[in-house]
C-alpha positions in Angstrom: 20.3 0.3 -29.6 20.4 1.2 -25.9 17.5 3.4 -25.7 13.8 2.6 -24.8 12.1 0.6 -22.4 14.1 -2.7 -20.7 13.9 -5.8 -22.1 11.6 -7.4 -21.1 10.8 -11.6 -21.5 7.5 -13.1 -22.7 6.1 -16.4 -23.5 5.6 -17.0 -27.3 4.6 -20.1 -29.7 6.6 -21.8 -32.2 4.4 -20.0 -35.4 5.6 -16.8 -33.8 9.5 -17.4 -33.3 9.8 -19.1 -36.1 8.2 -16.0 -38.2 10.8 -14.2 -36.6 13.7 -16.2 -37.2 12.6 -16.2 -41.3 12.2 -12.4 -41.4 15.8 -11.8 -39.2 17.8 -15.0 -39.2 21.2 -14.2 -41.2 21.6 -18.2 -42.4 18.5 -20.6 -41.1 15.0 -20.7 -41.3 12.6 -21.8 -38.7 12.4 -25.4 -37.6 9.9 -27.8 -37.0 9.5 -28.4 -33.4 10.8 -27.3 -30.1 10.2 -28.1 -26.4 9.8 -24.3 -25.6 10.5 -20.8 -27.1 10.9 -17.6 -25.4 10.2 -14.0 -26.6 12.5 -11.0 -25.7 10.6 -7.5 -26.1 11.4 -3.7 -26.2 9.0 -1.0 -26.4 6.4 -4.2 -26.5 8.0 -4.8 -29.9 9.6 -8.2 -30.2 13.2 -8.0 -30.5 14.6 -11.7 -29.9 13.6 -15.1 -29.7 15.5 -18.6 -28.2 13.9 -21.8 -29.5 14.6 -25.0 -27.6 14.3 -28.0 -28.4 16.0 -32.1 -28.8 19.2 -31.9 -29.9 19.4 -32.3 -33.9 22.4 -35.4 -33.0 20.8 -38.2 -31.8 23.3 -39.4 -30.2 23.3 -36.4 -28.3 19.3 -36.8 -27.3 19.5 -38.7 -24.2 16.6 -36.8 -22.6 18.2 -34.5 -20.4 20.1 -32.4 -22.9 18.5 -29.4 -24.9 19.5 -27.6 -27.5 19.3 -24.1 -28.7 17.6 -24.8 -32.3 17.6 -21.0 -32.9 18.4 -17.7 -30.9 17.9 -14.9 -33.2 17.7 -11.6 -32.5 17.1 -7.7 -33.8 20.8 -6.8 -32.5 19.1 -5.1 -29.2 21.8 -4.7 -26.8 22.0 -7.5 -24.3 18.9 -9.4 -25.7 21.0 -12.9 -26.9 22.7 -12.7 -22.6 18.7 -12.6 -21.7 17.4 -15.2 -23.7 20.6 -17.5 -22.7 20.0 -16.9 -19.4 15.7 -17.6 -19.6 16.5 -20.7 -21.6 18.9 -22.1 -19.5 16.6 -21.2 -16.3 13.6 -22.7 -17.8 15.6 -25.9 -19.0 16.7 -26.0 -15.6 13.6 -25.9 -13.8 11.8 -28.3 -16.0 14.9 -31.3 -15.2 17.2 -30.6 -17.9 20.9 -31.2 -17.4 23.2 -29.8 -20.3 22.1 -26.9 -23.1 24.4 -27.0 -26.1 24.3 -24.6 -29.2 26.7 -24.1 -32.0 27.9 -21.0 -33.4 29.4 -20.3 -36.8 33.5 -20.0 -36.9 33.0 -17.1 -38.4 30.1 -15.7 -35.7 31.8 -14.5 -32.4 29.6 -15.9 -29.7 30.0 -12.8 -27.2 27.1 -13.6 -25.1 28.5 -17.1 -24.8 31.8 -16.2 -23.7 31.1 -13.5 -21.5 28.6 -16.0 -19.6 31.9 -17.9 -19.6 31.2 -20.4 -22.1 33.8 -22.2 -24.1 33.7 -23.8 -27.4 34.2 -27.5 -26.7 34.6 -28.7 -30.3 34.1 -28.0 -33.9 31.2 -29.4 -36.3 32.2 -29.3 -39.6 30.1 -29.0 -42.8 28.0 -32.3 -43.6 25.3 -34.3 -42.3 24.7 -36.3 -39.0 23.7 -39.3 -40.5 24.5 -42.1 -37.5 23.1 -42.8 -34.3 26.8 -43.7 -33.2 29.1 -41.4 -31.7 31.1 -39.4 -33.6 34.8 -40.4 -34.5 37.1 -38.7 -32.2 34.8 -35.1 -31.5 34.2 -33.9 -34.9 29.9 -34.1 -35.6 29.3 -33.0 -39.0 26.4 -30.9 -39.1 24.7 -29.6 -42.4 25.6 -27.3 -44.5 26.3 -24.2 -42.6 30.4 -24.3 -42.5 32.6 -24.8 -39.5 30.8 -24.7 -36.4 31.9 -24.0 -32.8 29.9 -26.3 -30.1 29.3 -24.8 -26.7 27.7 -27.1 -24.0 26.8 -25.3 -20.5 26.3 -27.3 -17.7 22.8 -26.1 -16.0 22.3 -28.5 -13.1 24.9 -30.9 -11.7 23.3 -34.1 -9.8 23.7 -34.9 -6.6 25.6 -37.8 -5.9 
């Protein structure tokens, strides 16, 4: 997996990640919108792709919060750590506060522990249906199983 070219980033639509998430994606299929998505490449063959967009909760939307809808990958070494790392540049740049994703219980999140990242609560299986917050921090989210939450902090205010 190590071999060839760098990695290397590139722009790419919403028609084009979300091909690749159907054709590589072990549990989800593409979505329907996104704020941005970014290409990773090897060897000019595209081996990753992070989609952003609103967070699915609503009561998480409030506008300066993102969420990674999908990051899917080949399994080319270090390509989810580049795409994290674009996305949460990007978001950054364009005013965004917080990034969150969720990972599966059963999924290890490496790139989002080694970038220091710690699950902050678990989603469990079922829909989101209110606007209101959750009770205590369970969010049910759909049918996927027990999720991990991660929120990163990209860009504190200044007070």
């Amino acid at each position: 997996m190590g071999s060839g070219e760098a990695l290397a980033l590139t722009p790419i639509s919403l028609r084009e990640a979300n091909a690749f998430v159907e054709r590589n994606h072990r549990h989800h299929k593409g979505v329907t919108g996104h704020k941005f998505s970014i290409g990773c490449t090897r060897d000019g063959e595209l081996v990753g792709v992070a989609i952003m967009g609103r967070p699915v909760s609503r009561y998480l939307d409030d506008g300066l919060t993102l969420e990674v809808n999908r990051l899917c990958t080949t399994g080319a070494e270090n390509a989810c750590s580049m795409l994290y790392g674009a996305a949460a540049r990007a978001a950054r740049a364009m005013g965004y506060q917080k990034i969150i994703t969720y990972t599966l219980d059963t999924e290890p999140g490496t790139s989002l522990r080694a970038a220091g990242n710690a699950p902050v609560l678990l989603a469990e299986n079922a829909g989101l249906e209110s606007a209101a917050p959750p009770p205590t921090s369970i969010l049910r989210k759909r049918n996927c199983g027990t999720k991990n939450s991660c929120e990163v902090t990209i860009c504190r205010r200044s007070h």
